[in-house]
Structures are given as structure tokens and as C-alpha cells.
C-alpha angles and dihedrals in degrees: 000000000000108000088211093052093042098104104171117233080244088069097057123119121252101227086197091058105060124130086005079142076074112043128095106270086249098054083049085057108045089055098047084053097055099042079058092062092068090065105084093038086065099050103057090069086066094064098108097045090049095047084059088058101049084053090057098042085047089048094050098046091039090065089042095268130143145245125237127189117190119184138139128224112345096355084055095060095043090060093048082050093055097043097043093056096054092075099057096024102050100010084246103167111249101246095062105070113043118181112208110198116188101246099029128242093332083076109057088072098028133044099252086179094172092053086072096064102067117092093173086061090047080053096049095036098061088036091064084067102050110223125198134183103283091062122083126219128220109195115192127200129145094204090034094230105085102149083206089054096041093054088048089051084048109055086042087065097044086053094051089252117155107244130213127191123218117181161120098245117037087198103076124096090259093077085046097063085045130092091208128032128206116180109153111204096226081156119230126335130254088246113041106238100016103110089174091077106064103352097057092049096054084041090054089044092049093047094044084048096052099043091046106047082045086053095050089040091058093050098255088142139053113227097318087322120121092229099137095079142071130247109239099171140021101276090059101040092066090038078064091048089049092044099044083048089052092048108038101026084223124159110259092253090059090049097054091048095059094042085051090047092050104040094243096302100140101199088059090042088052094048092051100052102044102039098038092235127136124248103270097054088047098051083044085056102055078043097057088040098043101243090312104142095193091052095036087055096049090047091052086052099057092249113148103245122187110158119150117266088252114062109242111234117234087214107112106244119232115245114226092218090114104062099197129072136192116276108220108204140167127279093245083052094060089045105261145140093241104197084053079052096053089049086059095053093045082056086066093032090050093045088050100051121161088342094256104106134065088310115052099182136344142184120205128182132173131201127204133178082345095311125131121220106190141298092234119184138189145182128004136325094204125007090177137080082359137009106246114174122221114261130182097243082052111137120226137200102239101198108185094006078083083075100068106019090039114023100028101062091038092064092036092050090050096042087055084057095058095251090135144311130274091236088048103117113248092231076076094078105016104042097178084064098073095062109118097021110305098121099106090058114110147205089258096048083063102051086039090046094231098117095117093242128141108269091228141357120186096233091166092070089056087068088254129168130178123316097011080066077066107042086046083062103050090048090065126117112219108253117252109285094004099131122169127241088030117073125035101240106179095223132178092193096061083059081040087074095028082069091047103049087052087056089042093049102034103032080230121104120217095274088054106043098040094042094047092038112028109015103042099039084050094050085244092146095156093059130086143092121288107012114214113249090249085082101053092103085070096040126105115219134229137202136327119266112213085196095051095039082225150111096242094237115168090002134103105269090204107094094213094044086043088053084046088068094263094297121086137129101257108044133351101098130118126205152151146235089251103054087035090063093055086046096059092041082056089062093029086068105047100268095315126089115175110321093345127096113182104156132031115247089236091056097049089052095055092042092056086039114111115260103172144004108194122107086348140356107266125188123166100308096330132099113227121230101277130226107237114020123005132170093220083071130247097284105063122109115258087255099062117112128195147158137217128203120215084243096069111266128123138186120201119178116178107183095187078073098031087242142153129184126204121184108166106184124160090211087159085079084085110034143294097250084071119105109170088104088068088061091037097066099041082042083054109041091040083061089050102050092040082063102061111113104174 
């Protein structure tokens, strides 16, 4: 790459942001305050690589190694921040965690620019230390192209040192000498240039992040407690009596003898009080456990302990099965006007407000020519029983949207393999089915939704569980003038018996078929039926239940799902933005998204195909683009197919734009009168059409 043409994605212009030197103060704020809120938003996607990170820090300090940090200017700073606070904060001993800043302590307080541009004195700064390979390296650079920094990132690797990236471009030759590579994409700064604005704020976040999950990883707190660290004033000298309190439950006296015992040091404090033993074998304990308190502890009390060196994360590791990932771009990448864009996202963010109205939280993403927008949230996932903010990564019940990302491919998968035809009756495969006329009622009628049966019955007040849900439905009689093939009747329970052929036929229920053939081979890890109660902390919850006396949180919103056991072929499953998006290019490139088929292209193109205009345009699963009204918006092409859920959520594909559209809401949080949700995604998608410059 020419170094002349390289411009870092730091260095854009931010086209929201022209003639501020104009506009009223308050007006400056309040848009400085919004483009921050994309901060956190960027770095969750992050997650994974960051995670990486905490591993190898873990991994360095664990065999007695060290960690650098190497930065310039304002990344600079950050680093000695971050290193400076582990000593008081964790108890981590001085010497292991070293910040190198180009142009030495007189920078720290004063700009030295020129001292940046030297790769030879990054080399020589971090030899002086001597690494070695047990030590681990931060480099920090918001362009990623810093020459201190890449001397530094060199000689790390020539020394056998592990190597992390921090920074604002992941294309600069930075990320290229790192074993691991965080850039969050917070877009361009207020003030063109000025990479302390947003930047350094994601750069701060990331390595806060980094240096504390390591610390809790290796043990330097006890439950979310700062016990690892020593009281040196009088502040903290009552914060040690308040955490030794919380974690013993001790009288104060007791309290103040241990802390006077042990000369302030809290981890020794703790383990004497709560084990019984003396000073010296608690300080033996935290020794033998490497400063680990928990383990210290449980060794103090007798317990058989026998953990790997290396703490385990609980954070669920990401399988490298599906070989693609989602390639987040710019809006002028996709093709779009990015400051209209960013007009279609404000109409979410504005609906959305403080997270206090119809529509608690949402997250909303957009794809374009295989280019990913977002995903942007906003507002909160639960404000009761507890405040959980939107994230990203939130994952959302998606209600109806089962239909088309669970229950669709699955039929269409089995039908390719010769399992049945769309136009076999049900009654082949359910015989029960065919009792009171019914016979005549086929696998299409169900995906079209002209079967002729009721749109909803509330099985779950007839006292109603699993497979007599099932039974209850075969015994129906088709309602007067209800003919198939001949009226759109939006039905569940149509979906209801899509979901059990596939189990009659496959052996497999839903969960089964769609997660081992649709959601695995398409890297959607966060989808799937039932999530464990380990992930409420990412779920967004729904509405409040009077017969359970709760807030449904990790649980299928939908009665009659719910009555199902939490897996069924019309609602039950739980998704992101994320996975969604690999979902819809799925179906944006004709079955097949990187290395994964898992539809034929054929396929794809009858299933999108118009089946029926009556009371609404039907193909297999989708909804089409209606006349009138349409949630997809006023602007879409007549080919383009969606689906909404009941939650919230909605799913719009136009393959005439090579779009997709992804808002993801839990207005049921409030309510179900609410409708604000219905304006809100032709409101949406019509911003986002209306964006598309080429």
C-alpha cells in the first residue's frame, strides 16, 4: 500500500459534524454527546477479539511475565493510566506492568510529536527492558501506524514476546506485527484529526476492559470486591474496612485487628478472618495461589483444589466451524449517503429515547452489497427487576421471526432432500391431522398461510402442554368458508405443525434440525430455543406475566411456545443482530453466504416467489412487500420479503438493493397495547432506502 494514499479510518471526515464552528454550544454538545454513544456500541463487537487478549494477559502474568504497554501522544497516556492503577487497585506488584511512552516522562505532561516518528527509539525503549517470552506487549496507536509503536511491536516479536493491537485502523502495519487485533469502528471524530475525542475513549475502554477482567481472572478480587490492594490514606483505609465487612460479615473490632495484623494489606486480612489462620499462613496461602484470593482462601480452609494454572473464562468460546465472518464496512462502502444513514438510524435512536417510553431498547443494523452498518443500540434491555442496558451483542426473542429464520429453511432443506413436496397434504405425515375434513390441506397452505386455520387459539388457557397442543390441533374443524388454498389467514398454528413434521420426519425437533443444520454451519452461535440462565445478562426481556407473578426474561415470551416447552415452529427462538445479519445474507445471495450452502439457489428463488395476493402477498414463510401499508416502508422494491415477531423484532431482505434490514426492539417490556414499534420500522427502513446512493 502507498504510504502516501494510506488515510486511516481515524482521519475521515464526520459529515454530521460541518460548520459546528458555527453552530450554538449547546447544539456542539449535544452532538458530541451523541457520536459517544457509539462507542460502546463498537466495542462490543470487539468482544471476541478482547477476550483473546484477556487469555493472553492471564496467560503472561500467570508464568511470572510482564505487561507492556507502548503508545505516543494520547495513546501513550492512556497506557501509563492503565499501568499506573493495577497496583492500588489489584495489589499487582509495580514492576509487572511497565507503560513506554515515545519521548519519556516529558511527555506525559507536554505534546513531544517528533518523538513518534522514530521506529529505531520504540525498538530501543522496550529493549532496555529486556522482554522475553513470557511477557506480553499492548501497542497502542489510533491511526495504527505509529513508527515508535511499530518498533516497539517489532522487537516484541523478535524477543518471543505475545503481541496485542489496540487501535483505531486495523489496516496499518501495526495490526500486522499483533497476534490479536482490537480496532473498534467508533466512525469519524467530531473534530477531524483529533483522535483523542472518540478514539481515545474507545482506546481507554478497551484497555480498562483488558487489565481488569485479567485481574479478576487471576483471582485479585474477591467476588466484585477490591480486596487485592492495600489502603495508603485515609479514604481507602475506611473503603478496606467497608469491603472486609462485605465479605466476612465481621464486627468492626475484628475488622481493625486483622487490618492492623496485616499492615493494611486486605487479601491477607480477608483470609484471616475467614479461615481462622494466623498471618503468616495466610500470607503462605495467597504465595502458594499467586495472588489468587479465592484460591488462597480455599486452600486456607483444607479444600482439595486442583484448577488449571491458567484461570478458564466463562465466556463461551467461539468455534471456528463457520469459516466466514461479517464484514463491517462504511456506509459509503455499501453504497450509501452516510450522513442520510445516519438520519435513519437517529429515527430508532430518537424513538427510543431515554428507554423509558413504548420501546425500551432496541438494536438496528443494515447490510448492504455485503456490507455490514452496525449494529447501533439504544436504551435498555430490562428496566425491571433489574436495569440492563442494550448492547449490541443483546439477545432478543424473536417471536414470529421463528417462522422464517427457524422453521422456513428447515422445510425447504427437507423438501431438497426428497422428504416430501411442498404441495404433499399434512394429513401425510401427521394422520391425525386429516380427521374433519382437513384432508385436502397441504404442506404449501401452511408456509402460504392459506390453510383455513384459525390464526390463534390460546391452547395454553386450556390448561394445555406439548403434544396435546398438537393433538388439540388435529382435532379442529375448519372453520365455515375457510377453504384452503383461497383466503390469507395469518395462523401459528399452521407453523405450529411445520415445526412438527420436521420432527416426524427428521427425528429431530425444531431446536435440533434448524441449530445443527442452519445455525452452526452459518456461525449463528447466539441463536438458538431455550437459552441457559448463564445468558440472561445479554437477553432482552419481554413482558410481564400476571400467572407467573414475573417479567418473562430468558423465556419465550409466546403462552402457547412457552406451553410447548420453549421450542415450537412458530416462536421460541432467541437471536441477534449479529447472527440475524448472517442469516438475511444467506438468503441475500441466493442460500449460500461465504463457504456455507445451505440452500439451493433454486430453492431460494421459488420460496421468494409470489404464491398468493389476496388479503395480503404470501410467498414460502415471508411476507411480500405489501401494497398499502407495509412495515418494510414505502420505498422497497416490489420483490422484497420480510417478517415481523410480536416482540418487536423485524427482518426485511430486498434483493432488487441487495438489502437487508434488521430492527431488533422488546416493546413488550411495556406492554402489548403499545404500537409505536409498527411506525417505527417503515419509518426505518423508509430512512434507509431513502439513503442509497448507488
Amino acid at each position: 500500500m502507498n504510504k502516501e494514499a494510506f488515510v486511516p479510518r481515524t482521519e475521515n471526515s464526520n459529515p454530521l459534524t460541518r460548520d459546528i464552528d458555527t453552530w450554538p454550544l449547546r447544539k456542539i454538545l449535544e452532538v458530541m454527546n451523541c457520536e459517544d454513544h457509539r462507542i460502546a456500541p463498537a466495542i462490543a463487537r470487539e468482544i471476541p477479539k478482547i477476550q483473546e487478549a484477556v487469555e493472553m494477559v492471564v496467560e503472561s502474568l500467570s508464568n511470572g511475565g510482564r505487561l507492556f504497554y507502548v503508545g505516543a501522544g494520547t495513546s501513550g497516556r492512556l497506557g501509563i493510566l492503565d499501568a499506573a492503577e493495577l497496583s492500588p487497585t489489584f495489589g499487582l506488584p509495580r514492576d509487572r506492568a511497565i507503560a513506554i511512552i515515545s519521548g519519556g516522562k516529558q511527555a506525559v505532561f507536554s505534546a513531544i510529536e517528533g518523538a513518534e516518528d522514530s521506529e529505531q527509539d520504540g525498538k530501543e525503549a522496550l529493549m532496555a527492558h529486556r522482554p522475553n517470552r513470557d511477557d506480553v506487549v499492548v501497542g497502542i496507536a489510533a491511526s495504527g501506524r505509529t513508527p515508535f509503536v511499530l518498533g516497539a511491536m517489532k522487537a516484541a516479536i523478535s524477543s518471543g514476546c505475545k503481541t496485542i493491537a489496540v487501535v483505531g485502523d486495523p489496516r496499518g502495519p501495526v495490526a500486522g506485527c499483533a497476534q490479536t487485533t482490537i480496532s473498534p469502528d467508533v466512525g469519524p471524530e467530531v473534530i477531524t484529526g483529533s483522535t483523542r475525542l472518540k478514539n481515545g475513549t474507545a482506546q481507554k475502554m478497551v484497555l480498562n476492559m483488558i487489565s481488569t477482567a485479567a485481574m479478576i481472572a487471576l483471582g485479585r478480587t474477591y467476588s466484585n470486591l477490591m480486596a487485592g490492594t492495600s489502603p495508603t490514606n485515609q479514604k481507602l483505609s475506611s473503603r478496606a474496612r467497608r469491603i472486609l465487612q462485605e465479605a466476612t460479615q465481621c464486627e468492626p473490632d475484628q475488622i481493625q485487628a486483622a487490618l492492623e495484623q496485616s499492615d493494611g494489606e486486605i487479601a491477607p486480612a480477608l483470609i484471616m478472618l475467614m479461615s481462622g489462620l494466623d498471618l503468616d499462613d495466610a500470607r503462605n496461602a495467597l504465595r502458594q495461589a499467586s495472588g489468587s484470593i479465592r484460591k488462597a482462601l480455599r486452600l486456607a480452609m483444607g479444600e482439595d483444589f486442583t484448577e488449571r494454572r491458567i484461570p478458564q473464562m466463562t465466556c463461551k468460546t467461539v468455534s471456528t466451524e463457520a469459516k466466514q465472518t461479517l464484514y463491517f464496512g462504511t456506509p459509503e462502502e455499501a453504497g450509501f449517503d452516510p450522513g442520510r444513514l445516519e438520519q435513519a438510524f437517529g429515527v430508532v435512536r430518537e424513538t427510543v429515547g431515554d428507554g423509558e417510553g413504548p420501546i425500551p431498547g432496541a438494536v438496528a443494523a443494515v447490510i448492504r452489497n455485503n456490507v455490514v452498518i452496525g449494529p447501533r443500540a439504544w436504551g435498555w434491555a430490562a428496566r425491571t427487576p433489574e436495569r440492563v442496558p442494550v448492547t449490541p451483542n443483546t439477545i432478543f426473542d424473536m417471536a414470529s421471526l421463528t417462522k422464517v429464520i427457524a422453521t422456513t429453511p428447515s422445510v425447504l432443506m427437507l423438501c431438497e432432500q426428497g422428504k416430501f413436496r411442498l404441495d404433499d397434504p399434512v394429513s401425510m405425515f401427521i394422520p391425525e391431522f386429516g380427521a374433519h375434513g382437513k384432508h385436502a390441506i397441504t404442506i404449501r397452505h401452511l408456509m402460504s398461510h392459506t390453510s383455513g386455520l384459525p390464526d390463534h387459539i390460546q391452547f395454553w388457557k386450556e390448561g394445555l402442554e406439548g403434544k396435546q397442543i398438537i393433538e388439540r390441533i388435529c382435532s379442529l374443524e375448519i372453520p365455515e368458508g375457510n377453504h384452503p388454498g383461497k383466503q390469507v389467514i395469518y395462523s401459528d398454528l399452521g407453523f405450529i405443525l411445520l415445526g412438527e413434521i420436521v420432527e416426524r420426519v427428521t427425528g429431530m425437533n425444531i431446536k435440533q434440525f434448524s441449530e445443527e443444520k442452519v445455525f452452526r454451519p452459518l456461525g449463528m452461535y447466539d441463536t438458538g430455543f431455550v437459552p441457559p440462565e448463564s445468558l440472561r445478562h445479554r437477553i432482552a426481556a419481554t413482558e410481564y406475566r400476571e400467572d407467573f407473578g414475573k417479567v418473562m426474561w430468558g423465556e419465550v415470551h409466546d403462552e402457547n411456545a412457552h406451553a410447548l416447552g420453549g421450542i415450537a415452529g412458530h416462536a421460541g427462538l432467541f437471536s441477534t443482530a449479529e447472527d440475524t445479519a448472517k442469516y438475511a445474507l444467506m438468503w441475500l445471495n441466493n442460500g449460500r453466504w461465504g463457504d456455507t450452502r445451505i440452500l439451493g439457489k433454486s430453492t431460494v428463488l421459488a420460496a421468494i416467489k409470489e404464491q398468493v395476493n389476496l388479503e395480503e402477498r404470501r410467498c414460502l414463510g415471508w411476507m411480500l412487500k405489501s401494497m398499502t401499508f407495509s412495515s418494510g416502508g414505502d420505498f422497497l422494491s416490489d420483490v422484497a420479503y420480510g417478517h415481523t415477531g410480536f416482540t418487536g423484532t423485524s427482518l426485511w431482505c430486498d434483493p432488487a438493493q441487495n438489502l437487508a434490514i434488521i430492527l431488533l426492539t422488546n416493546r413488550v417490556h411495556s406492554g402489548r397495547e403499545g404500537n409505536a414499534h409498527i411506525r417505527l420500522r417503515a419509518r426505518f427502513a423508509n430512512g434507509v432506502s431513502a439513503a442509497i446512493e448507488k
